[in-house]
C-alpha positions in Angstrom: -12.0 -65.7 47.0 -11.9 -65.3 43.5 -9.3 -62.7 41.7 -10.0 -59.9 39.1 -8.0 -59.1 36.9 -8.5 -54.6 36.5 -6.1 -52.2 34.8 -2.7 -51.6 35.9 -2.7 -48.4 34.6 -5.8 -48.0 37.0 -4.0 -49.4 40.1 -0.9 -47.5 39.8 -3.0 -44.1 39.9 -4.6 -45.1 42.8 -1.9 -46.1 44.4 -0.2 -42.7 43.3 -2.7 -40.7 45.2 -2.3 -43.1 48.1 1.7 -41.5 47.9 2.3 -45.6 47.1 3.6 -47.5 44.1 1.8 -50.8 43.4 4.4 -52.9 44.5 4.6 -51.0 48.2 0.9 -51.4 48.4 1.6 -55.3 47.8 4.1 -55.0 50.7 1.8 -53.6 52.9 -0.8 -55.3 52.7 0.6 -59.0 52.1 3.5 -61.6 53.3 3.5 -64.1 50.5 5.7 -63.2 47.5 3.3 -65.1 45.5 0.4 -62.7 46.7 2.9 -59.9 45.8 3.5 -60.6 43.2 -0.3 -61.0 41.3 -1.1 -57.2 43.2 1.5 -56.1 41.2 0.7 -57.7 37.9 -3.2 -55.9 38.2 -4.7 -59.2 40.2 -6.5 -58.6 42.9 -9.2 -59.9 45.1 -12.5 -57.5 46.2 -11.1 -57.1 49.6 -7.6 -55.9 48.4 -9.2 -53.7 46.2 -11.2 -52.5 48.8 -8.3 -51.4 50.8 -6.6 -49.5 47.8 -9.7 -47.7 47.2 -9.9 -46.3 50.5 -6.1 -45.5 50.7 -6.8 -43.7 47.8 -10.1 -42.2 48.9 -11.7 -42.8 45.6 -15.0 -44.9 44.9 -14.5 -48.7 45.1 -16.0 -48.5 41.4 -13.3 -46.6 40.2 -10.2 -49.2 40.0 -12.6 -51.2 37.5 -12.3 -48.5 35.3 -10.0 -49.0 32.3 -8.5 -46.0 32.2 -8.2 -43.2 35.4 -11.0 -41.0 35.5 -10.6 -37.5 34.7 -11.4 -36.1 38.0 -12.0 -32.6 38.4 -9.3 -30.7 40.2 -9.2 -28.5 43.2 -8.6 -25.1 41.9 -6.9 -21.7 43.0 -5.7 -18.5 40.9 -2.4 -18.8 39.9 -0.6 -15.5 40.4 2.5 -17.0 39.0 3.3 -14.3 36.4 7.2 -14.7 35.9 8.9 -15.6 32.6 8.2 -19.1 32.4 6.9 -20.6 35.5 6.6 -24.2 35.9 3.0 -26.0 35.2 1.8 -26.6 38.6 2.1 -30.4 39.3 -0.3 -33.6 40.3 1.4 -33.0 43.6 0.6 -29.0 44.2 -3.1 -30.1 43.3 -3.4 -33.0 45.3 -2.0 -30.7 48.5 -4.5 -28.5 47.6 -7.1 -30.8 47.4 -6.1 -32.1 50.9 -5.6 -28.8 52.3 -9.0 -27.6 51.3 -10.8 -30.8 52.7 -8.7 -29.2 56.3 -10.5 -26.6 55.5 -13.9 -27.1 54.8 -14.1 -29.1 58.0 -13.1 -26.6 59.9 -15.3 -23.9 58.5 -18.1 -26.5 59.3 -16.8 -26.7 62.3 -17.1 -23.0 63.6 -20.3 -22.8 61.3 -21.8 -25.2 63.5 -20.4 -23.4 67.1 -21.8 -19.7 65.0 -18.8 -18.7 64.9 -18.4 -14.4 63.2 -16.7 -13.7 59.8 -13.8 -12.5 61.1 -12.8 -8.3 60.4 -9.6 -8.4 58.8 -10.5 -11.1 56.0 -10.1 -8.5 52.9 -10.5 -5.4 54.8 -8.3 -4.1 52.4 -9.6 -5.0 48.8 -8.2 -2.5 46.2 -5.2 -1.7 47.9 -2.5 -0.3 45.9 0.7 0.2 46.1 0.3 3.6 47.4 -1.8 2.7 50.1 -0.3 -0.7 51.2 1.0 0.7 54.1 -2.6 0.9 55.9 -2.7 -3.0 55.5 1.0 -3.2 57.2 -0.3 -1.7 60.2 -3.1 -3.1 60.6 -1.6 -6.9 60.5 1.0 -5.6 62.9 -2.0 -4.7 65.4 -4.4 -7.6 64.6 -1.6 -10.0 64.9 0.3 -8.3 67.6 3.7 -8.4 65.9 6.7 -6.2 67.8 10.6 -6.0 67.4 10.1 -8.0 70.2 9.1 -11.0 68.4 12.5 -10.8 65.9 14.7 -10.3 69.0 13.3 -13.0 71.1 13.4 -15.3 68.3 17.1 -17.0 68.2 17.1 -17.9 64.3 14.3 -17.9 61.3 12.8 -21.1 62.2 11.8 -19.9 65.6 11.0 -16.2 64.1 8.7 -18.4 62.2 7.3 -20.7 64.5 6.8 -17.3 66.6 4.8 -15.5 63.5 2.7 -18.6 62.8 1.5 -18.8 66.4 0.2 -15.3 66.1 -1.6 -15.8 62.9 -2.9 -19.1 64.0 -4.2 -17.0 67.7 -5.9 -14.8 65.2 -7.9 -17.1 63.0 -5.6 -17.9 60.5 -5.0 -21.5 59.7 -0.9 -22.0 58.9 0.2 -25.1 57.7 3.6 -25.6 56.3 4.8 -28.8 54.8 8.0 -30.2 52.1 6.1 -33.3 51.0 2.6 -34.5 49.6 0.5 -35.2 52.7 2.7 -37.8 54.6 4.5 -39.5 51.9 7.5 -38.2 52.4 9.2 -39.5 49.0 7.1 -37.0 47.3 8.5 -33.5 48.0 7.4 -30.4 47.1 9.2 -28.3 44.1 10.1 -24.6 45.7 10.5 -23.7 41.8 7.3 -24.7 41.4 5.3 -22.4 44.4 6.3 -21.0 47.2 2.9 -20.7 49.1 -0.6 -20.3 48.6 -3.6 -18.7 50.4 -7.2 -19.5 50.5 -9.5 -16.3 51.7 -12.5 -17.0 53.8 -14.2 -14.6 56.1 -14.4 -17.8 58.9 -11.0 -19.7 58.2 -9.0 -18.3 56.2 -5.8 -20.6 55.5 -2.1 -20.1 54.1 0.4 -22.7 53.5 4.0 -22.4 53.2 6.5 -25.2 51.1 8.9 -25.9 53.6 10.8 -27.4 50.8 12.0 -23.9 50.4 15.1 -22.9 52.5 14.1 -22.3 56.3 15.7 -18.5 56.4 12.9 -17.6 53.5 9.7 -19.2 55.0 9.7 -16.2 57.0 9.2 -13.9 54.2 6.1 -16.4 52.4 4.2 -16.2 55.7 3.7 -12.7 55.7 3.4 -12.7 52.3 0.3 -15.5 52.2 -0.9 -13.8 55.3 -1.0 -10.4 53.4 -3.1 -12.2 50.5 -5.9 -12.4 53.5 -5.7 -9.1 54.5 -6.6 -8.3 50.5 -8.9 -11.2 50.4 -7.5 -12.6 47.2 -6.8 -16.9 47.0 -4.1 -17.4 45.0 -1.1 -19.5 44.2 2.4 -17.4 44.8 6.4 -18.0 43.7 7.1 -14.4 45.5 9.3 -13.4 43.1 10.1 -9.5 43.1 10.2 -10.0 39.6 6.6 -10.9 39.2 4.0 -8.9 36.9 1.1 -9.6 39.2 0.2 -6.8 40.8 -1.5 -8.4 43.7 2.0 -10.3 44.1 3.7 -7.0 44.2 1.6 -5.5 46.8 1.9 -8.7 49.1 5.7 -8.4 49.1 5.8 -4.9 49.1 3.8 -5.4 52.3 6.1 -8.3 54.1 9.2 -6.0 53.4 7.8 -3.5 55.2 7.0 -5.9 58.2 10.0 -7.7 58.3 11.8 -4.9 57.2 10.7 -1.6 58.6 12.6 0.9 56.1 13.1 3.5 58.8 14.8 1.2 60.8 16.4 -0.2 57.7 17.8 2.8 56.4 19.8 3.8 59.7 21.1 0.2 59.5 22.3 0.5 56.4 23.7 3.8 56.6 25.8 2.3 60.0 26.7 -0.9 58.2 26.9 -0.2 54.2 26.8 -3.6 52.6 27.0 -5.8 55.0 24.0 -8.0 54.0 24.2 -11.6 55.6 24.6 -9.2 59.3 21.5 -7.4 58.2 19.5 -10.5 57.2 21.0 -12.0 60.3 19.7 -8.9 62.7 15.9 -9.0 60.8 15.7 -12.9 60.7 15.3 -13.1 56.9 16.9 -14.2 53.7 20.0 -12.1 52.6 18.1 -11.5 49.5 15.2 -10.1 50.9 17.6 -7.3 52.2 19.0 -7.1 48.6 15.6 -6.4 47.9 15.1 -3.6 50.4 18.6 -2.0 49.6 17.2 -1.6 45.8 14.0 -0.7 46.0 16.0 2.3 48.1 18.2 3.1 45.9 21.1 2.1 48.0 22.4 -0.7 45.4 21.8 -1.6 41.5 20.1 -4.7 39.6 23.9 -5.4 39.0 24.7 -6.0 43.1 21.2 -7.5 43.7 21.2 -10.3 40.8 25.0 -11.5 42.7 22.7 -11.9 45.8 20.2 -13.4 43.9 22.2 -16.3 42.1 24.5 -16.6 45.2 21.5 -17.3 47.5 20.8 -21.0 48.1 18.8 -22.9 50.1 20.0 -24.1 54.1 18.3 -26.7 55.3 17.8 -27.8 58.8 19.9 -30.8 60.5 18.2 -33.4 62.4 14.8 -35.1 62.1 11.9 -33.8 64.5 10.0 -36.5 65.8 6.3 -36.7 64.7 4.8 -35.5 67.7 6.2 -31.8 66.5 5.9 -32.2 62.5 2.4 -33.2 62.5 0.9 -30.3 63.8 3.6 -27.9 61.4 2.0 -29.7 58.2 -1.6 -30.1 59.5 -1.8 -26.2 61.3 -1.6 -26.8 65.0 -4.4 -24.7 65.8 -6.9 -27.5 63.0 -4.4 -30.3 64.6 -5.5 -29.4 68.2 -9.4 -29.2 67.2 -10.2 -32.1 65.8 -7.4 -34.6 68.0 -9.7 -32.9 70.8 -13.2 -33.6 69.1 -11.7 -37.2 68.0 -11.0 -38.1 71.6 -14.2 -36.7 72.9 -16.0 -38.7 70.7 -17.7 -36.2 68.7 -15.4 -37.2 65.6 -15.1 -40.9 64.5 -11.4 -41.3 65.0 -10.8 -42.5 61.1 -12.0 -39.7 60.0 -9.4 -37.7 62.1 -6.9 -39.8 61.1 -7.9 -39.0 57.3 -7.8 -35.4 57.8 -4.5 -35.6 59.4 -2.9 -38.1 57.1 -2.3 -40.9 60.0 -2.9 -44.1 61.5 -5.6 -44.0 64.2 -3.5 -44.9 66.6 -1.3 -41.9 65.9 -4.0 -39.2 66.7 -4.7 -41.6 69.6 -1.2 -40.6 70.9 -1.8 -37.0 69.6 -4.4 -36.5 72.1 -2.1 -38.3 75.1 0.7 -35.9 74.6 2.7 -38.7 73.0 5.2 -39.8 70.2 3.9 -41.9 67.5 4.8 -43.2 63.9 2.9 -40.9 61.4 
């Protein structure tokens, strides 16, 4: 079959957004150095081609382009106000992109079952910080969050895994992931975002960078869940030193979750400054503690900025198989739908596999309860 000869500038994009280089793709799909070898110098046959276009999920037209099209982006507020945030990368946008197509589906989804709007989807637009406390209680009661749920969970991860099951029992989509859909050599900057949430009255969805350290996932949950409660999208770094106001009011609301002042006070008062015990008894970061001793009164800037540029980030030993991490970076409550409706037949089982960011075969094993390489 005859070759074309198409821009390499062209090919390397798509294979970008495939989270491939050229020469991988050549790899993949081809034994013969020779073969390889003319992929990666731009050469290509229509079949080849073919296959790179729908890696990348762009038209077949496209890689004849001479240049990569300017393609609109996916876009979301950016409530980033620090000094100097970081311009939000290819890779934020192209995990937004992918989470919105999650999404969309499943809005059309519950659409098509007529499923209701659900209540708490911003019940609380215009809140202030005087009045934040009214959303704080009503997310503890719609989510059904108790001191239980900190003391029964051994460390933050399973605090975590605890908090996102409620939020996912209540409507909300969770997905938390370190790396651009499944290529796992593209990870996620925590300098760049922390989270984001998209509001919608029938799925509303918050995602968490697990590139971040595991102890302050915690805290960007109930922040990106508190977003919903307001109803406002938007892209977050939490910072408490942040001019948005919205971003204000959404920590101002997590600290009180996680970190009932009440209870915090008498604490404190029994234990002084004995923050990594106190971060260790609420299942947080020690610098969200730092946070709540200051905005009491019970320390100065001066103590909380030695927190602040002592905290780093602890990540978690061992790899989980892909039978668990799938679900984390897809939601498991969206993972669980469509593996279901793909092995009932109601959804073709590439299109699962899309949406998931697998093989086939993987959501195949999904649905059988078993292991599989993503």
């Amino acid at each position: 079959m005859e070759a074309i000869t198409l821009s390499r500038e062209v090919l390397e994009w798509a294979a970008k957004k495939a989270g491939l280089t050229l020469e991988s793709f050549a790899h993949e799909i081809s034994n013969r150095d020779v073969t390889r070898q003319r992929i990666a110098d731009g050469v290509m046959t229509p079949p080849q081609i073919e296959k790179l276009a729908k890696r990348a999920r762009v038209p077949f037209g496209y890689l004849f382009l001479p240049n990569p099209p300017d393609l609109p982006k996916a876009s979301i507020p950016d409530l980033r106000q620090t000094q100097d945030p970081l311009p939000l990368s290819e890779d934020f946008y192209e995990v937004l992109e992918d989470v919105s197509a999650k999404q969309t589906w499943y809005i059309d989804y519950l659409t098509e079952r007529g499923a209701r709007a659900l209540e708490f989807v911003g019940k609380f637009k215009g809140t202030t910080l005087k009045s934040y406390n009214d959303v704080v209680d009503d997310m503890r009661k719609v989510l059904g969050i108790t001191d239980l749920d900190r003391s029964r969970s051994p460390d933050p991860p399973a605090y975590f895994s605890r908090l996102s099951a409620k939020a996912e029992a209540s409507g909300v989509l969770v997905i938390k992931s370190s790396f651009v859909k499944s290529a796992t050599r593209r990870g996620l900057s925590e300098r760049e975002f922390r989270g984001f949430a998209i509001s919608h009255p029938l799925a509303p969805l918050v995602f968490v960078n697990g590139k971040d350290a595991e102890v302050a996932a915690v805290f960007t949950l109930v922040h990106e869940l508190a977003h919903i409660w307001l109803g406002v999208s938007g892209v977050s770094d939490v910072s408490p030193k942040n001019n948005s106001n919205i971003e204000r009011i959404c920590n101002a609301i997590a600290g009180e979750i996680l970190v009932p002042m009440a209870d915090f006070e008498k604490r404190w008062e029994k234990q002084g400054e004995e923050v990594t015990a106190l971060a260790k008894h609420y299942r947080v970061s020690r610098l969200v503690i730092a946070r709540r001793a200051l905005d009491r009164g019970f320390v100065d800037q001066a103590f909380y900025e030695r927190v602040l540029h002592a905290s780093k980030a602890v990540k978690r030993d061992g790899a989980p198989t892909a039978l668990i991490t799938i679900p984390i970076r897809n939601s498991k409550k969206f993972t669980h739908t469509i593996v279901a409706e793909a092995m009932s037949g109601q959804v073709m089982l590439r299109e699962a596999a899309r949406l998931l960011n697998v093989k086939p075969d993987t959501v195949v094993a999904l649905g059988k309860g078993r292991d599989s390489d993503g």
